[in-house]
N, C-alpha and C positions, 0 to 999 in steps of 0.2 A: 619382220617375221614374228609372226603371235604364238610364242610355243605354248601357252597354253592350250590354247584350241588346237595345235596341231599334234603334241602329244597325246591329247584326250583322243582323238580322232586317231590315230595311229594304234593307241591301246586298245582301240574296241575294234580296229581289224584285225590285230593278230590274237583278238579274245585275251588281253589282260587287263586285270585289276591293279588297281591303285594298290603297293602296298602300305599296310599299315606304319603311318610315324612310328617311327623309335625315340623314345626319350632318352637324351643322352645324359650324362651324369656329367655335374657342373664343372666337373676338372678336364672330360675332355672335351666339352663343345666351347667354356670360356673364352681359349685362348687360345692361336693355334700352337700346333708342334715346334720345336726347335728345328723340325725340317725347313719350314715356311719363316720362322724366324732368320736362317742362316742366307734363303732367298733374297728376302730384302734389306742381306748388307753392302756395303757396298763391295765385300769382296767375296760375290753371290757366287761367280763362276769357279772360286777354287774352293768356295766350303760347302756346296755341293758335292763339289769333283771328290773330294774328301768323304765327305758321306758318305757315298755310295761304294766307294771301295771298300771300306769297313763297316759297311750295314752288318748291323745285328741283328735277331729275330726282333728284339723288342723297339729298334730304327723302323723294320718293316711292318713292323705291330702301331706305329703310330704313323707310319706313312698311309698306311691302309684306314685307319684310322679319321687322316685325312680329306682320304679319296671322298670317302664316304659322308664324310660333312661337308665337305663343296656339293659335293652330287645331289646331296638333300637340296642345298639352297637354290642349287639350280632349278630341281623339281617344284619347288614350294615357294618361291618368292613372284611375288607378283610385278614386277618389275623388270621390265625387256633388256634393260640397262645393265641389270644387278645378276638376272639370268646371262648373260652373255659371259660377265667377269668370272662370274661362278663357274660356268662352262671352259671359261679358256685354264682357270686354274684347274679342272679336276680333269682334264685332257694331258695337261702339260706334267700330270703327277703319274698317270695313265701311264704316260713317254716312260719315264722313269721310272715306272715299277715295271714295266715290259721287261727294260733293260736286264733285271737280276730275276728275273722268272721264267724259265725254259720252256712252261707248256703257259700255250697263250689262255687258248680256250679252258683252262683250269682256275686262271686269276680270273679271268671277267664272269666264268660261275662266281666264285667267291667275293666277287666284288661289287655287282651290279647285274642288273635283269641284263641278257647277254642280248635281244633282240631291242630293245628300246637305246641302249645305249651306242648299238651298229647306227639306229635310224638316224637318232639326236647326231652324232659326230658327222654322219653324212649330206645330214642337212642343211647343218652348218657351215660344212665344207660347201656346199653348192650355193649357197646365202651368200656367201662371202666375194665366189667367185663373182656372182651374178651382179653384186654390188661391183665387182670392178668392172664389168662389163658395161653397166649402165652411165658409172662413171666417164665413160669414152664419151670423146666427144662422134665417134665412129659408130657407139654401139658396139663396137666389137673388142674383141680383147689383144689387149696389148702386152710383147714381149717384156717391155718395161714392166708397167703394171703388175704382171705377172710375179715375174720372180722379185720383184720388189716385197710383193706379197708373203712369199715367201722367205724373204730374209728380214722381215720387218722384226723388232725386238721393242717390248712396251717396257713401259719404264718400271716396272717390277723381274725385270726379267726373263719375259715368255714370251716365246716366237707362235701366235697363235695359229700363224698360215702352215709353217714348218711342223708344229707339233701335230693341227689336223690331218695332215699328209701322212705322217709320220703313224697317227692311231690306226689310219683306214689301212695302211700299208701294214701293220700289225692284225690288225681283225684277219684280213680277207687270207692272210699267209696261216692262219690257226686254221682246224676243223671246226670251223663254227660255217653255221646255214648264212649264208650270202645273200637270202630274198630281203632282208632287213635293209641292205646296204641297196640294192639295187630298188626299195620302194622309194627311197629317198633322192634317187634321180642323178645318185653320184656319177654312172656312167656316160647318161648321156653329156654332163655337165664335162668330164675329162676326155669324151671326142671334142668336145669344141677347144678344149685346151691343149687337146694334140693338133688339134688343123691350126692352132697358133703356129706351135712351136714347128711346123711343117710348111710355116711359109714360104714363096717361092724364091726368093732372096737370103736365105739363111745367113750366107755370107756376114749382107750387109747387117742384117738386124743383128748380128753376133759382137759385130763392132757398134752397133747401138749402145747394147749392156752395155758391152767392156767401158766405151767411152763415158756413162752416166755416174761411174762407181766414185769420183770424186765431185760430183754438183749434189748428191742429198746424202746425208747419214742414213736413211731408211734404207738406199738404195746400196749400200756401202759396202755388202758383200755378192751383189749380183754378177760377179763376172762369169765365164764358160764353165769354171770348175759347179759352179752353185745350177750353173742351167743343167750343166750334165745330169747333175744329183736329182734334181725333180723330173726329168723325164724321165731316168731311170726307174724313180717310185711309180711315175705315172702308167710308161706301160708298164711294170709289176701290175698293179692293183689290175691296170685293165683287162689284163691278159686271165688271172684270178679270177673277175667277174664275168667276163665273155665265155668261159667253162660251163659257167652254172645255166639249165634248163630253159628257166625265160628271160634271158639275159636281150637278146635280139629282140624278144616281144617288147620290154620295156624301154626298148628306142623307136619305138614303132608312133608314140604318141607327138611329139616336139619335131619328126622326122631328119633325127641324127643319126638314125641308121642309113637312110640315104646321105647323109653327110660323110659319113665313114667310107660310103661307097666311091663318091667323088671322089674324097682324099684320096683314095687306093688306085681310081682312074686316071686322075690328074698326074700322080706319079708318077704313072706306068708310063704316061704319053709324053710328059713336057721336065718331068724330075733327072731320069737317065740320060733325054738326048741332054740339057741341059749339064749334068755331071761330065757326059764323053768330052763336050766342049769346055771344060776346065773353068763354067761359069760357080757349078752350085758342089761342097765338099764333098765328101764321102760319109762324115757324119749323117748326113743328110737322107743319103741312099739308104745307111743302117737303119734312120727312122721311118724311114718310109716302109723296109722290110716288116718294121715289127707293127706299124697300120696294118700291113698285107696277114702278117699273123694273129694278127688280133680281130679281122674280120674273117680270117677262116678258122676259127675255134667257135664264131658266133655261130657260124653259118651248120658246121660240124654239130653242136649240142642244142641245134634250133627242131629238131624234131618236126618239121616244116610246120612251122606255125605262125612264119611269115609269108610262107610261099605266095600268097595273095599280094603280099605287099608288094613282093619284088617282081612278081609281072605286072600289078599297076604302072608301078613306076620304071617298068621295063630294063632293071637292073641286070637281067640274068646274064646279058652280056660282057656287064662290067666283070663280072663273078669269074668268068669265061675265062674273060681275058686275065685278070688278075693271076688268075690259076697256074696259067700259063709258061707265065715268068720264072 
């Protein structure tokens, strides 16, 4: 992914300018904080844990501090390589200032342009994904894969799949404009990772994870409790962006709003009889309800602006029926 070109291109659609470098003063861009120092000791997870319980203004005064020189080098470094590291650190600092800040939409004023920084995080997130997708030898995405991804942990200490998770599920819960998130193709990108997590065998692929948790360290915390937890964020955020205006229109191009529809057909028809006969959990049915809620919020704030689409492809049935249930 060339974010240069694709930042520049993103800035002059929603009419922003580049802003001006800020020259920082030698003391704080030298070296970093003692926050980023206590990261990379080895004993990162309790002097953290430690930080943040006794932040002080001037802990938060250099954690912000922070943010803000990763997010430059991210903006500014010519290097696809150097831009990615810089991005997983100012995300993962993102995490952590959320945490001690009540109003979301007030830190990413004060932190960073609040529409470029939705786009970047959701870009990323769908980059990332796309990359395990390709990775298959299926093309398609895999439950492993998946939460592997999100439990993965780099040797500095940052879960970069869990933290990207983690930012969008933070953006889209504040009062911030959602068109940034949704140019970036996050949605269509988390129906395809619901029709994963929505496969016809849930069962089996449950005891997939479960059974892979002692063959990789990457893989090490993938079991039920960790799949819970990303679907959980997963419909949050989707349900959040299916709300907003042209949430439906912007599944209309990669034709994953037709996907969503499947999911919600397939359900209806082969998911319940399949639960009555004691093959597929209950878990299962609950996911499948909130596919069924999450395409009647699109359908609800689409202002019929797919209407075309869906007698094309002769959906209105599925609609129907779904409804029904």
């Amino acid at each position: 992914m060339k974010w240069v070109s694709l930042l520049k291109d993103f800035k002059e659609k929603v009419g922003l300018t580049a802003p001006a470098t800020t020259t920082s003063s030698p003391s704080s861009s030298a070296a970093p904080s003692p926050f980023y120092n206590d990261i990379n000791n080895n004993n990162a997870g309790s002097s953290s844990q430690s930080y943040f319980s006794s932040s002080s203004p001037r802990d938060k005064y250099e954690l912000e501090l922070d943010f803000k020189r990763h997010w430059e080098e991210f903006r500014s470094s010519s290097s696809e390589k150097e831009k990615e590291k810089a991005l997983n650190v100012t995300v993962d600092i993102f995490c952590r200032f959320v945490k001690q800040h009540s109003n979301v939409a007030q830190l990413i004023t004060m932190l960073v342009e609040t529409h470029i920084f939705s786009f970047v995080v959701g870009r990323a997130f769908v980059t990332d994904i796309e990359k395990l997708r390709l990775s298959s030898k299926t093309r398609l995405l895999e439950i492993e894969s998946l939460i592997g991804y999100f439990s993965e942990i780099t040797e500095d200490g940052i879960q970069p799949g869990s933290n990207l998770l983690q930012a969008v599920e933070y953006l889209v819960s504040g009062p911030i404009d959602k068109q940034s998130l949704l140019d970036s193709g996050i949605l269509c990108c988390l129906i395809y990772i619901l029709n994963a997590l929505l496969v016809p065998d849930g069962k089996i692929t449950r005891q997939k994870v479960t059974s892979t948790e002692g063959e990789s360290e990457v893989l090490e915390n993938t079991g039920p409790d960790r799949r819970l937890e990303v679907e959980g964020s997963v419909v949050h955020i989707m349900k959040a962006l299916a709300s907003h205006p042209v949430a439906a229109q912007s599944l209309i191009e990669d034709n994953s709003l037709q996907l969503l529809f499947e999911m919600v057909a397939n359900g209806s028809l082969i998911l319940f009889s399949r639960y009555k006969e004691g093959l597929v959990p209950l878990h299962n049915i609950q996911l499948h309800r909130h596919a069924m809620q999450i395409l009647g919020l699109l359908m609800a704030n689409d202002n019929g602006s797919t209407a075309k689409y869906i007698r094309k492809h002769q959906l209105v049935m599925i609609t129907f029926y779904s409804s029904e249930l």
